[in-house]
Structures are given as C-alpha cells and as structure tokens.
C-alpha positions as CSV (number, residue, x, y, z in Angstrom):
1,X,14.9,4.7,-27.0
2,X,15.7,7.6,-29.3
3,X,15.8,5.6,-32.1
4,X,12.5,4.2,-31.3
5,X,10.6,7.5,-30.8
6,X,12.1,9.2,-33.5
7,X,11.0,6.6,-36.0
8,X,7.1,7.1,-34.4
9,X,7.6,11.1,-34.6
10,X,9.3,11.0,-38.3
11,X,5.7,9.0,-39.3
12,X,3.7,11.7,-37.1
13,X,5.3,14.4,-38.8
14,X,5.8,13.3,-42.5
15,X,2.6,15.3,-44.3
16,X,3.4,13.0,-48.1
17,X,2.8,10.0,-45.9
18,X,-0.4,11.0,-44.7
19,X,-1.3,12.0,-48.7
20,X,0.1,9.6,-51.1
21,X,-1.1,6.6,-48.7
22,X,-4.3,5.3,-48.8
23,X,-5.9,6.1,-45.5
24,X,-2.3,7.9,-44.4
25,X,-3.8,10.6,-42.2
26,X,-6.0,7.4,-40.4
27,X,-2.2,5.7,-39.6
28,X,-0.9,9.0,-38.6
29,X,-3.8,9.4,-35.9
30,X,-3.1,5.9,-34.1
31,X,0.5,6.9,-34.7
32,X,0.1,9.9,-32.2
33,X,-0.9,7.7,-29.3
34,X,2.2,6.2,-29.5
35,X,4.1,9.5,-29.8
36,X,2.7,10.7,-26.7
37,X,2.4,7.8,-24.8
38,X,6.3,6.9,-25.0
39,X,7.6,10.1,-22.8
40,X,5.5,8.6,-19.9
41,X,7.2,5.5,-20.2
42,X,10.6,6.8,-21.2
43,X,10.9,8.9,-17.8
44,X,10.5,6.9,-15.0
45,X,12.7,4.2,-16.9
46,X,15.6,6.8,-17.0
47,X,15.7,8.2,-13.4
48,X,16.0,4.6,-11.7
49,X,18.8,4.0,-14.0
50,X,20.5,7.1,-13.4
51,X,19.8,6.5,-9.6
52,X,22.0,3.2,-10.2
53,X,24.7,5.7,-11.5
54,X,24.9,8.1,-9.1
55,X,24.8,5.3,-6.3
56,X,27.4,4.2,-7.9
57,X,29.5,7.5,-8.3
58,X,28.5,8.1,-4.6
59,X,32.0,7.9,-3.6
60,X,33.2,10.4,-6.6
61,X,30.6,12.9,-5.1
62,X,31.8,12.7,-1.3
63,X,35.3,13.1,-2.2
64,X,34.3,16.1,-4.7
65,X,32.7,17.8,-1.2
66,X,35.9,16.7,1.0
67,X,38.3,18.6,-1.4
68,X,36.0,21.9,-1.5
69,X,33.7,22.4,-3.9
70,X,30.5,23.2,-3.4
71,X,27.1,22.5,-4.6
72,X,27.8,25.1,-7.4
73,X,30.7,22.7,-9.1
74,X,29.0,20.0,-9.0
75,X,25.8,21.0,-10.2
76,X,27.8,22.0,-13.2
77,X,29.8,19.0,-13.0
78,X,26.6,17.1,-13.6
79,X,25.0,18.9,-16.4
80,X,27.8,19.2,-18.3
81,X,28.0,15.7,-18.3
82,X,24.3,14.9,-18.8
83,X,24.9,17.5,-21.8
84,X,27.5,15.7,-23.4
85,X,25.4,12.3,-22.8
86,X,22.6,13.9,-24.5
87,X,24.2,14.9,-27.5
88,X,25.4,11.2,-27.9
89,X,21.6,9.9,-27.0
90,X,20.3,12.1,-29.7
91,X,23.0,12.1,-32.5
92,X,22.9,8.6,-32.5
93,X,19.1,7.8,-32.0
94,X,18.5,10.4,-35.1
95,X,21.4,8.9,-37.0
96,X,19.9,5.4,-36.3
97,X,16.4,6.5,-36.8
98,X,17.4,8.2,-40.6
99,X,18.4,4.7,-41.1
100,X,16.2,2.8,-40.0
101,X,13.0,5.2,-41.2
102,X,13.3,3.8,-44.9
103,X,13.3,0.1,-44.0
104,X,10.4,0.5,-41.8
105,X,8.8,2.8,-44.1
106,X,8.9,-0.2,-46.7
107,X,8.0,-3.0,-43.8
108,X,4.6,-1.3,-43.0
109,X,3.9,-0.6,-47.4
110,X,4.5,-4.4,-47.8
111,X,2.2,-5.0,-44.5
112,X,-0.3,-2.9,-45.6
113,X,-0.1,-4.2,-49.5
114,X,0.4,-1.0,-51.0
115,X,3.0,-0.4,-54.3
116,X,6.4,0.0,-52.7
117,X,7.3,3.2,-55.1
118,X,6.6,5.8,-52.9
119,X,9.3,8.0,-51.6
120,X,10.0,8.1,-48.1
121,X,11.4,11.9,-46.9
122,X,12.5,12.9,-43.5
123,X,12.0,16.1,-42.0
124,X,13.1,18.6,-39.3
125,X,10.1,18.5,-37.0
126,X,11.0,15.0,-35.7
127,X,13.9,15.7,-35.1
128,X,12.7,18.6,-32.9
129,X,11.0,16.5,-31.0
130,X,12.9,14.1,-30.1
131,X,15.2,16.8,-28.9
132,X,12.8,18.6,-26.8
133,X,11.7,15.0,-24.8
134,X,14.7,13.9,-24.0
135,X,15.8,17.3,-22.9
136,X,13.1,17.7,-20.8
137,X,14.5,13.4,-19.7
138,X,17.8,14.8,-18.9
139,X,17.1,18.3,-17.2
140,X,15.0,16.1,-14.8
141,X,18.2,13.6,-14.5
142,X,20.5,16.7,-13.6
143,X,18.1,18.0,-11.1
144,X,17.9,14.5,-9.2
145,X,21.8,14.6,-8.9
146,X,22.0,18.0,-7.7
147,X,19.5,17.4,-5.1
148,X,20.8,14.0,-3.7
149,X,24.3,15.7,-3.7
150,X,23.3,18.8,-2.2
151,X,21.3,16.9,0.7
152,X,23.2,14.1,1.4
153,X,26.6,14.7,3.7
154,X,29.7,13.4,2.4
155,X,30.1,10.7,5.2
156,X,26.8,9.0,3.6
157,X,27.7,9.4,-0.1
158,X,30.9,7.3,0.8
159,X,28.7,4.5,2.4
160,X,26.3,4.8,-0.2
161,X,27.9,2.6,-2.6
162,X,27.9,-0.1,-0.5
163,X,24.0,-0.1,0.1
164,X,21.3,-1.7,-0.9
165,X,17.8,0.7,-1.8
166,X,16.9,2.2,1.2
167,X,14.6,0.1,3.2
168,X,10.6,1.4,3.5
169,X,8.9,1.9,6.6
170,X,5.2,0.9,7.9
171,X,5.8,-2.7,5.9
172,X,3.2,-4.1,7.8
173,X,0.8,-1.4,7.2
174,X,2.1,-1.6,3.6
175,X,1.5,-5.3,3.4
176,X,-2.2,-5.1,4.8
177,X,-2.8,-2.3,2.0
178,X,-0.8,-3.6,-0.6
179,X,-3.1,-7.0,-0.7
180,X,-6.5,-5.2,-0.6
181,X,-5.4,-3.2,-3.1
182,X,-4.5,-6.1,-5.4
183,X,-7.6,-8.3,-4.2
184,X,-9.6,-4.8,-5.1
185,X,-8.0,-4.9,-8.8
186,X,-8.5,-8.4,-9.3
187,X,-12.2,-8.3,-8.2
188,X,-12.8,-5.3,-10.2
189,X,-11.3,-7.4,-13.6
190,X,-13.3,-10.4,-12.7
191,X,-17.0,-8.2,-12.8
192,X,-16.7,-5.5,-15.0
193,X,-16.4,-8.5,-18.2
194,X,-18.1,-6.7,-21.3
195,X,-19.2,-3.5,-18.6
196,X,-15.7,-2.6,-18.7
197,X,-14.9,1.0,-19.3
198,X,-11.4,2.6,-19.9
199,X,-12.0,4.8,-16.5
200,X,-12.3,1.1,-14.5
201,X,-9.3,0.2,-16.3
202,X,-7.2,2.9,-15.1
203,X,-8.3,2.5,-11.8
204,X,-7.7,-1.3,-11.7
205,X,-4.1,0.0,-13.0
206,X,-3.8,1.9,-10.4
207,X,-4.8,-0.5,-7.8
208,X,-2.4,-2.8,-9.1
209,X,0.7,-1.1,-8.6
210,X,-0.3,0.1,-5.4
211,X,-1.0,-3.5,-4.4
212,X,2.8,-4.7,-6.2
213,X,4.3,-2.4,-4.5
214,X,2.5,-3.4,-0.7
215,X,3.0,-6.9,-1.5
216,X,6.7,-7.0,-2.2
217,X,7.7,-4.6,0.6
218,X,4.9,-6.3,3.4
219,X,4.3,-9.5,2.7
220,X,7.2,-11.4,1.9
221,X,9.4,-9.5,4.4
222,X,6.6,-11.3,6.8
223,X,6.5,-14.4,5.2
224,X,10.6,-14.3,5.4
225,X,10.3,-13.2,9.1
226,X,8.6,-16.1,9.9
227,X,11.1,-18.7,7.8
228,X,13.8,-16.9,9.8
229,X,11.8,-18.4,13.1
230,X,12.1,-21.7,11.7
231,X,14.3,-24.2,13.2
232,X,16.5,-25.5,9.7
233,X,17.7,-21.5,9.7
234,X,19.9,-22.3,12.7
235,X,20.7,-25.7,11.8
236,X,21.7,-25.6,8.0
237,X,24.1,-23.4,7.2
238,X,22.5,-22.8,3.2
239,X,19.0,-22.0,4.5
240,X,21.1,-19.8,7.2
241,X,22.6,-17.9,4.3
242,X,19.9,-18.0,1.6
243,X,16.5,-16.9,4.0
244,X,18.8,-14.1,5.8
245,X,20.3,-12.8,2.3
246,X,17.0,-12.9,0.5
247,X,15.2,-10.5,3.7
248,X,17.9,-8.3,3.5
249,X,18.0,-8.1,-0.3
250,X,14.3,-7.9,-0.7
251,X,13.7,-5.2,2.4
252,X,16.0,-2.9,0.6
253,X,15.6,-3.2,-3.1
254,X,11.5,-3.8,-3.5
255,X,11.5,-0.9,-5.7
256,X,13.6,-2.2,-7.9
257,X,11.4,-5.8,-8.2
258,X,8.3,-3.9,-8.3
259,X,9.5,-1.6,-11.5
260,X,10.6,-5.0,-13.0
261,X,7.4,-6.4,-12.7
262,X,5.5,-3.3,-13.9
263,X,7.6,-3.4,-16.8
264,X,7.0,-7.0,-17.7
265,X,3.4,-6.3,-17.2
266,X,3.5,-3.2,-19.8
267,X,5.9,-6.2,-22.5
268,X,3.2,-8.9,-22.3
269,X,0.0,-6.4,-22.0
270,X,1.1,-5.3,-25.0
271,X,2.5,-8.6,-26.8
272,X,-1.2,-9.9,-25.5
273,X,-3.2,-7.1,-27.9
274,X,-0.4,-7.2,-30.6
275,X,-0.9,-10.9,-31.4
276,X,-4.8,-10.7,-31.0
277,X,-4.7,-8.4,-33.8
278,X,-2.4,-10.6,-35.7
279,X,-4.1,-13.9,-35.5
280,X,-7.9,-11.9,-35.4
281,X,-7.6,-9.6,-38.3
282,X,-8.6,-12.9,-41.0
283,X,-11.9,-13.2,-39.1
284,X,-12.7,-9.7,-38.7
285,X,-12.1,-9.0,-42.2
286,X,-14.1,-12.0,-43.3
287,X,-17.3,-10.1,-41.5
288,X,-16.8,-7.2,-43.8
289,X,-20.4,-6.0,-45.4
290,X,-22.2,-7.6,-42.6
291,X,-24.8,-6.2,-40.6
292,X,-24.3,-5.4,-37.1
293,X,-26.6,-6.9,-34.5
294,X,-27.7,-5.8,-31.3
295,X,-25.8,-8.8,-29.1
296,X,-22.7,-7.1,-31.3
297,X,-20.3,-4.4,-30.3
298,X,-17.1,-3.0,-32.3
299,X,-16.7,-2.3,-35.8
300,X,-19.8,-1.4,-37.4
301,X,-19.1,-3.6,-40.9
302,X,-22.1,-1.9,-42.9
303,X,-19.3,1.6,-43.2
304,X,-15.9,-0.3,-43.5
305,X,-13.9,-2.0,-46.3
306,X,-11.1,-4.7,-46.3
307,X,-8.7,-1.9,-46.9
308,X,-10.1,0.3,-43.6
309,X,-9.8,-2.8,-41.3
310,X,-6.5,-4.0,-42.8
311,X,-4.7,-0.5,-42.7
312,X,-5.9,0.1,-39.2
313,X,-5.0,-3.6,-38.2
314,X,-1.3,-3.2,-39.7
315,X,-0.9,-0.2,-38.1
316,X,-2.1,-1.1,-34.1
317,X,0.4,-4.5,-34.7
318,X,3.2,-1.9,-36.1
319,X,2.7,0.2,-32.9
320,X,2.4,-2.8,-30.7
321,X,5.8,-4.2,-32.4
322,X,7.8,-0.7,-31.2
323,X,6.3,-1.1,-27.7
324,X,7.0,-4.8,-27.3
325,X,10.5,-3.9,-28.2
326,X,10.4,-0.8,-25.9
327,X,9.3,-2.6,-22.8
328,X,11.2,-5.6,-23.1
329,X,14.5,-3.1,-23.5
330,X,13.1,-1.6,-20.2
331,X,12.7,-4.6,-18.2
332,X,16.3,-6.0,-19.4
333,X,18.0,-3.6,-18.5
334,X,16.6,-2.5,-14.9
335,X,16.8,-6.2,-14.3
336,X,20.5,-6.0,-15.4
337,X,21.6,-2.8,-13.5
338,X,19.6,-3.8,-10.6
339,X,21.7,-7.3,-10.3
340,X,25.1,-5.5,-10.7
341,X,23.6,-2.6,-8.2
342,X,23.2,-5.7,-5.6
343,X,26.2,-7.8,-6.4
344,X,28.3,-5.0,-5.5
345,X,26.6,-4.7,-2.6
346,X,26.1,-8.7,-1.9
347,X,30.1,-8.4,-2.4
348,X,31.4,-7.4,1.4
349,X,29.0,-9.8,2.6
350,X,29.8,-13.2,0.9
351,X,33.9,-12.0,1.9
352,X,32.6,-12.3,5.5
353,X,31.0,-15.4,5.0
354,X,33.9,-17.4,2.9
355,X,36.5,-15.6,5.6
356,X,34.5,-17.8,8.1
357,X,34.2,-20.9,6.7
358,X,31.5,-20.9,3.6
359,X,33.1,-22.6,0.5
360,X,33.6,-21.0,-2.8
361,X,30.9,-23.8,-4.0
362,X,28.0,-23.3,-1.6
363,X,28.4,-19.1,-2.1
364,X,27.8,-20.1,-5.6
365,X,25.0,-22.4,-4.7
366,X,23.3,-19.9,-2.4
367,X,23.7,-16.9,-4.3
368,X,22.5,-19.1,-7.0
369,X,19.4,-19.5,-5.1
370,X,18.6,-16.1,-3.7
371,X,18.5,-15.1,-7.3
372,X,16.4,-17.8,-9.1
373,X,13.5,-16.9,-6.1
374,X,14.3,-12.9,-6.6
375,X,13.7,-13.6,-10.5
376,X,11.0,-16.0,-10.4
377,X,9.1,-13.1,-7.8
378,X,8.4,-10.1,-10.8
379,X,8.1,-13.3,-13.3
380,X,5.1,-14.6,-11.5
381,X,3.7,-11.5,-10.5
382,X,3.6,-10.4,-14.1
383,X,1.6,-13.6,-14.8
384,X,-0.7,-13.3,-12.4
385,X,-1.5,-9.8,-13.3
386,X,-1.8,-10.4,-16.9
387,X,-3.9,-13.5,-15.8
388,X,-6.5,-11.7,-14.2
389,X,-6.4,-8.5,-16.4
390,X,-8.1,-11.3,-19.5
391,X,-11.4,-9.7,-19.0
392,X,-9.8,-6.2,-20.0
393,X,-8.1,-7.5,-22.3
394,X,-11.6,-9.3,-23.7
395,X,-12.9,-5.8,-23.9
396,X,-10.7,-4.0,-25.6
397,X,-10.2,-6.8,-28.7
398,X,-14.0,-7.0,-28.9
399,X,-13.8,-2.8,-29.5
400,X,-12.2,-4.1,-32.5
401,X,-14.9,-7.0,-33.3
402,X,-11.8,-9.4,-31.8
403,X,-13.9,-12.2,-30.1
404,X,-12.8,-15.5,-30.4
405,X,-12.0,-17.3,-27.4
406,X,-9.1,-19.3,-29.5
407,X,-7.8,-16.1,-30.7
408,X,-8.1,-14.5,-27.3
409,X,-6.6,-17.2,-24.9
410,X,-4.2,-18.6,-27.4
411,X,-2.3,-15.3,-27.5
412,X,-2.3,-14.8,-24.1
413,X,-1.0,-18.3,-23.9
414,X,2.0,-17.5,-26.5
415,X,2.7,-14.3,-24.9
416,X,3.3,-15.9,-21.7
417,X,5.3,-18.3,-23.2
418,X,7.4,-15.6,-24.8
419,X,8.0,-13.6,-22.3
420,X,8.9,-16.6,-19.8
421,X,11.5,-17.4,-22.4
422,X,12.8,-14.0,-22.8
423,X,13.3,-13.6,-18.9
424,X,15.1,-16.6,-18.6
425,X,17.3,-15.9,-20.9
426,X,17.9,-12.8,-19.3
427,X,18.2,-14.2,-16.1
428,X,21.4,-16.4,-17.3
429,X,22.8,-12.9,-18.6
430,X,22.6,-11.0,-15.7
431,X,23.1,-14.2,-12.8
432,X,26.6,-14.3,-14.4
433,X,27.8,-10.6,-14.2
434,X,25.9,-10.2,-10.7
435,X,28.4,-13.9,-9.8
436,X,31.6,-12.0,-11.3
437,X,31.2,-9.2,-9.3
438,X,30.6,-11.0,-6.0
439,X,33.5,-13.2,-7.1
C-alpha cells in the first residue's frame, strides 16, 4: 500500500513531469483524485486487520495486566511497536516505490506514445506524504489498542482469542432495514438511467452498505433459524454440523463478510470503468472533430484532439490499474486473515465434535461446506451489486462519450468473469490455511 501511493504522490508531486509532457499538468490533475482518494480506503482496511492482531495477541495483553503493568506500559508497549512497524511500512514502500517509479514512468510514456527520453526525477515531497498518511494510519492503530486494552478486563482478553466477532443486536430490526435499504438502492439505480447525478450515486452508495450490512447480520441469521427448525438438522449429522456452524459463524463475523463484499464491490467497480475505457477509447477517438448534438452528452469533440482524449484516456486506465490492484490486495487479504481469525476459533469446536464421534473425513467435508457457502455469500453479493449499479455505471462512461452497449456490457461481463476467477483462486488459498489450523 505504500508502494502504491507513493508511486501516485511521486507523479503528483514531480513539477518536470507536468512540463516536459504534453498535457503533463492535465495527468497530474486526474492524478490527485487518486492521491486523495487512497487514505479513505487505506484506513478502514488497516484497523480490521489490526483488530485481527490484537484479537489474536489478546492473551499477551491479559497476562501483561495480571503481572502489573498498567495502561501506561502498554500504551507504550504498543506504539513502540507500531513505530518500528511503520518505519518498515515506509522504508520499504519508498524503497519499492524509487524502483518501481521509473518503470512506470516509461509504462504510461509508451501508453501515451510519447518519446521515451525524458528523465524521470524523484523528489522529497512524496516522500513526505507518504509519511504523514500512514502516520496519521498508525497513530489511529495505537489508539484502538490502547483503548480495547484499557477497557477490556483481563479475564475477557484471555477468552478473546477464542471468539468469534462479537455478535450484533436488533438482527431482526437490522434485517427489516437492511433489505429496504438495499431494495431503496437498487430502485434508485434502475430510474435515475441518464438523470443520474453524482449526489444520487453517493446516496445509492450509501444505501448499499447499509442494506449489506442488514442483510448479512438479519436475514440469513433468520433464513438459518428456520433451517435449524427443519427436520434433516436432527436426523443427519452433516446438516447437524454444517446449518449450526454456519449461524454461529455468520452471527459473529458479518462484519467481516460485509467488508469483503464492499471490497470486491470497490475491485470490479473499478475493473468495470477501467476496461470501458480500454475497449471505448478507439470509438471515442474516431468522433474527434465532430459536432456535438443535442441527443449527445460528454466530450464536446469540436475543442479536443486525438492527443487530449488519448492522454486523458491512458491516464483514467493508469489510475484504474493501481486501484484494481489496491482493492483486490484488500479483499485477499481480509478474506485471508478473516479465515485464519475463524479457524482458530472453529478449532475447540471441531475437537468436541471428532472427541464424540465425527470422523476426520466428514470435519473436512463439513468444514468444507460451511466455507464454499461463507465464500460464495460476499461473491454473489458483489455481483448483484455491480449488476444493478449498470445504469451508474452507463452514466459515468457516457461523461466520457463511452456509449456502446457492446463496450459497456461486455466489460461488465469480463470483469465479472475476472474477479470470479480471482476469488476462487483465493478461496483454495485461504480454505487450506483455515483446514491446517482446525487440523
């Protein structure tokens, strides 16, 4: 993540980019929204992994309390740690970035089919900043330990470990308002079509993670409730196991499905608009010197040359390339530390289990189970999402004279198909560390 936002700031901050290149201070501009746009994603990412940690260290904590000290040592237990694990983020995210700057640098000169003899210089500014977000990152990360240490009593910190997310109240209420909400955002994509504004967009963005999170804590605890009522739960032992595991599981760790899902839905959002302006940019060019009509909207051609629409076309796939790659990273690895968060916990219990009778194979084939529907939940709630956010998705390509219904629904088509790809591969990662640990 360093890496990443230090390569964005070292093109915010170079001034002989923005001069020798054509259009330069143009790329710098779009540039920007990426520099301030990553710290909002970059923050929430890092505090529910370093919740994972501290659950984790829970145990360390308590037994820091038992032997005396107090919340003074281990406030400075914690931020000299999160010092030393700063200096290590940024030394090498600036050492990778000064590597990686140059190769880039030429990437986006061949892209843009400019000369490639034009000297790439880092400076200190980026630098700088990348320094002061992710300080800002880890003073927030020290405060959150010191405040679950100093509020929690040692006799919960050594449970801790051994528990799932804590569970949310009001599911039912949550349910009732997590479904409106979503049925709200989904209505509000399907009529706003050509009408839509970036203020309905937010709001529908809004809506949607309001409604995620309703309908992962509400509904299918209920639906799950009622399997539990069924009569093969009492009569076969796997859907015994499996339907039990799976309300358990997803009553405490919603949160963690929810940020999974959000996640994914940022990765193909953003795979969605960077391959519209991959596979659109030939037709858009083509309309160059054209008049603009009334029925039109976008890119006014009569004021633009091939070399305004190609740089700013290169430069809105560069950015979408660094956030595809940023989002992605996110969703991996909160789906990783999330399975070994709840094989650890899923641990004790499948002990029980084999110590009265289940076999070695059906913990494997129930386990096995649990997870393929716990995946398959934030894999089809991101496609549904992204299925019904197509009319925003309409409207902001046709801002950029994008509006081709191949170009449109065939990306959206290869995104999905990416990203299905990419999750299942990650799903075969992190089902075998979650099996080793409940081994």
């Amino acid at each position: 993540m360093a890496m990443v936002y230090f390569v964005i700031a070292a093109f915010v901050y170079n001034e002989s980019f923005g001069r020798s290149i054509p259009n330069g201070g143009n790329i710098q501009i779009l540039m920007s929204v990426g520099y301030f746009l990553m710290p909002v994603v970059l923050l929430p990412f890092l505090v529910y992994i370093y919740s994972y940690l501290l659950k984790n260290r829970s145990r360390e904590l308590a037994l820091y309390a038992i032997l005396g000290l107090g919340r003074r040592h281990i406030a400075v237990i914690l931020l000299i740690e999160n010092t030393l694990c700063f200096a290590l983020c940024i030394l090498l995210g600036a050492g990778g970035g000064a590597l990686v700057c140059p190769l880039v640098f030429r990437g986006l000169l061949a892209a843009l089919g400019i000369p490639s003899g034009i000297v790439w210089g880092l400076s200190f500014p980026p630098l700088l900043a990348t320094v002061k977000v992710f300080a800002a990152c880890f003073a927030v990360l020290v405060v959150i330990g010191v405040w679950r240490a100093a509020r929690t009593q040692p006799c919960s910190l050594l449970r801790e470990q051994t528990q799932g997310e804590r569970p949310m109240r009001g599911r039912l209420l949550a349910a009732i308002l997590g479904s409106s909400c979503l049925f709200a955002a989904y209505f509000l994509s399907l009529t706003s079509g050509r009408s839509a504004t970036l203020a309905s967009f937010t709001l529908a963005l809004l809506l949607v993670i309001l409604g995620t999170y309703g309908v992962f804590t509400g509904v299918i605890a209920e639906v799950l409730r009622r399997l539990r009522k069924g009569p093969r739960f009492y009569t076969d032992a796997s859907e015994f196991v499996v339907v039990s595991g799976l309300q358990h599981r997803l009553r405490k760790n919603a949160a963690g499905l929810v940020n999974i899902c959000l996640f994914g839905c940022a990765a193909l959002f953003t795979l969605c608009c960077s391959l519209c302006v991959l596979f659109g940019q030939g037709a858009v060019i083509a309309r160059v010197g054209q008049t603009i009509t009334n029925s039109q909207s976008g890119i006014n051609f009569t004021n633009v040359t091939v070399e305004d629409i190609t740089m700013m076309f290169t430069t809105l796939a560069f950015l979408g390339v660094f956030f595809v790659l940023v989002f992605l990273a996110c969703t991996s690895l909160v789906l990783y530390y999330k399975q070994l968060s709840e094989g650890m916990e899923d641990a004790g219990r499948f002990r029980i289990l084999r110590s009265i009778g289940l076999s070695d194979e059906m913990t494997v084939r129930t386990a096995r189970r649990q997870l393929r529907v716990v995946f398959l939940l934030p894999l089809g709630g991101t496609l549904l999402h992204i299925a019904f956010a197509t009319p925003f998705l309409s409207t902001f390509m046709g801002l950029i004279s994008i509006d081709t219904p191949l170009v449109l629904y065939g990306s959206i088509a290869l995104s999905m198909l990416v990203f299905a790809l990419f999750y299942l591969i990650c799903y075969q990662i992190t089902i075998r560390a979650y099996l080793r640990t409940v081994a």
